[in-house]
C-alpha positions as CSV (number, residue, x, y, z in Angstrom):
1,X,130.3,99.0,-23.6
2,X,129.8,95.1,-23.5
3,X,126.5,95.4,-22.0
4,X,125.2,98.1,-24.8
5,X,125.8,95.6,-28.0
6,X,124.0,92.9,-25.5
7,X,121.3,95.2,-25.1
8,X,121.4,95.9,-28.8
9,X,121.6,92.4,-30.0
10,X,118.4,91.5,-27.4
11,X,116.4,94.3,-29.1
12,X,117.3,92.9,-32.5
13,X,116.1,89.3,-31.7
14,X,112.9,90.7,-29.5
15,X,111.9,92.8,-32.7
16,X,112.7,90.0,-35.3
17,X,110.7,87.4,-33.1
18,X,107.7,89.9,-33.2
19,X,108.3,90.7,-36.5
20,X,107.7,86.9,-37.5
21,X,104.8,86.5,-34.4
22,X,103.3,89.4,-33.2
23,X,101.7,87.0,-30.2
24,X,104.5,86.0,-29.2
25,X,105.0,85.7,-25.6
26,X,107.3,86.8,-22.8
27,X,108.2,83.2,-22.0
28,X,109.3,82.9,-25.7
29,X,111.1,86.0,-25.8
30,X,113.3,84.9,-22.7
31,X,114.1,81.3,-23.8
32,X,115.2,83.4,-27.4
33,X,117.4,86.1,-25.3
34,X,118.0,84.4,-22.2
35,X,116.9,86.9,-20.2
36,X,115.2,87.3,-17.1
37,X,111.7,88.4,-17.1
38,X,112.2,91.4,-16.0
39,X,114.9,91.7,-18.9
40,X,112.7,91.2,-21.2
41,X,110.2,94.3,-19.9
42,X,112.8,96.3,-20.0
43,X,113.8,95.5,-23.5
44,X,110.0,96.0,-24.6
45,X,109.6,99.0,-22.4
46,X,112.6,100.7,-24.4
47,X,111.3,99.7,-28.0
48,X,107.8,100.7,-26.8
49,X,109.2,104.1,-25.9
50,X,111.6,104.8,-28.7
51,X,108.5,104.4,-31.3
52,X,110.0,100.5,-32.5
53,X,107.0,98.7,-31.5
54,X,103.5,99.0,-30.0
55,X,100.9,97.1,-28.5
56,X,97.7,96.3,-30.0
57,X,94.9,95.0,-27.7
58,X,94.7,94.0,-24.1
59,X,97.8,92.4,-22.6
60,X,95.6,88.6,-23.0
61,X,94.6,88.0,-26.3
62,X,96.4,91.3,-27.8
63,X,99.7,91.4,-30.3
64,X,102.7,93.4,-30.6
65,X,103.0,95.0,-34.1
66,X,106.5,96.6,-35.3
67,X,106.6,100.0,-36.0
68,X,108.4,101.5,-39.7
């Protein structure tokens, strides 16, 4: 499906921006996938959940780290 290699290709440039910043923020992360914010969760939730990435600290001040 269409929307799949979307998703797929949002995940890649959400986990190569955190790669490169691992403070990078959700406002950054939509103007690179042009997603809603809500979009973006979603994309992070699923990473989160499939072991790709973690968080590392509080939500202000913390980073996300990739996983492997």
């Amino acid at each position: 499906k269409k929307s799949d290699k979307k998703t797929t290709k949002n995940m890649n440039v959400i986990t190569r921006a955190i790669e490169s910043d691992g403070s990078v923020t959700i406002l950054e992360l939509r103007r690179k996938t042009k997603l809603s914010q809500s979009g973006v969760y979603e994309i992070l939730s699923a990473l989160k959940v499939s072991g790709k990435i973690r968080r590392v600290g509080p939500d202000k001040g913390g980073c996300w780290e990739v996983i492997g």
